[in-house]
N, C-alpha and C positions, 0 to 999 in steps of 0.2 A: 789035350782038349778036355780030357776029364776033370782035371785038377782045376780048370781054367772056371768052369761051371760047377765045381763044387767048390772053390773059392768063393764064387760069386753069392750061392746058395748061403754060405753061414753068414757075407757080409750082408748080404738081403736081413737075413734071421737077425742077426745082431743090432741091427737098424732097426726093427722092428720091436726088439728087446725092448728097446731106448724108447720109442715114437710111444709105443700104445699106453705105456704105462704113463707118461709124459700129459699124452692129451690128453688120457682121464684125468688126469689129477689136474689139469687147469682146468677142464669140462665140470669137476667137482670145486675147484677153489672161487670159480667166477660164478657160479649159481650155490655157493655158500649158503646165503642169506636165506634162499629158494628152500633150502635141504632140513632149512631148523623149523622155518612157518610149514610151511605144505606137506600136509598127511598123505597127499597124493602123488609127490615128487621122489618124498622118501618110500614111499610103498614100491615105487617103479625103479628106484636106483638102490634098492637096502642092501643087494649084494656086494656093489660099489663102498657103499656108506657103512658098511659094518668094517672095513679095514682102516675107513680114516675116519679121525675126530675131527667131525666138522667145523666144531668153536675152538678148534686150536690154531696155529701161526699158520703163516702159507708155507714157511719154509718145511716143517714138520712134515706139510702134504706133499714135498716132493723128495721124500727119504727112498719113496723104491727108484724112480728113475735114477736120480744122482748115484746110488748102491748100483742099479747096473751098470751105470756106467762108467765107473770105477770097476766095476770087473770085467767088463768090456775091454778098458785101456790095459790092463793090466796084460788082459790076453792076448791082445794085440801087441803088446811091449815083448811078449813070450813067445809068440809066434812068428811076428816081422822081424824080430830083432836078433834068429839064431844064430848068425854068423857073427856077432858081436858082445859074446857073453859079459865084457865089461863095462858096456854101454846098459845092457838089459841090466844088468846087479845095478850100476848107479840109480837108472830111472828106477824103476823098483822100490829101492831105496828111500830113492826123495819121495814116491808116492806114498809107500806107506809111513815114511817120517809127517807129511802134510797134511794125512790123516787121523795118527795119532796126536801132531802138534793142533789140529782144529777141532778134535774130540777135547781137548782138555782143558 
């Protein structure tokens, strides 16, 4: 029962990883425009607004969700997957091959 509710507790946490960082960055990508005019929008969100450049791409502003969640999958490929260590090394593999192939 313990293992059952503390499974559950890191998929909760892991989910949330993903989610918060996620909404903010569309909560900041779709009030963009908001963020560059208004002295008063930026005074209320500048803790938000000091890690992402607002006049940059949309894709740029969703670098920390997609990063957690690539180490999200990764952990879960580590965790779900120990009774198959040659399944885990392939996935693995191809992940960080699809990473380093889309970095470059």
């Amino acid at each position: 029962m313990e293992k059952a509710v503390s499974s559950v507790l890191a998929i909760v946490g892991g989910c949330l990883l993903i989610c918060v960082p996620a909404l903010l960055t569309d909560f900041l990508s779709r009030n963009r425009n908001l963020a560059i005019v208004n002295p008063e929008f930026r005074a209320a969100f500048s803790c938000f607004l000091s890690d992402f450049r607002v006049s940059s791409g949309t894709l740029n502003l969703f670098f920390y969700p997609i990063y957690m969640f690539r180490r999200l999958t990764f952990a879960f490929i580590i965790v779900l997957l120990s009774d198959a260590p040659a399944l885990q090394l392939a996935l693995i593999l191809a992940g960080s091959l699809a990473v380093n192939l889309h970095n470059s």
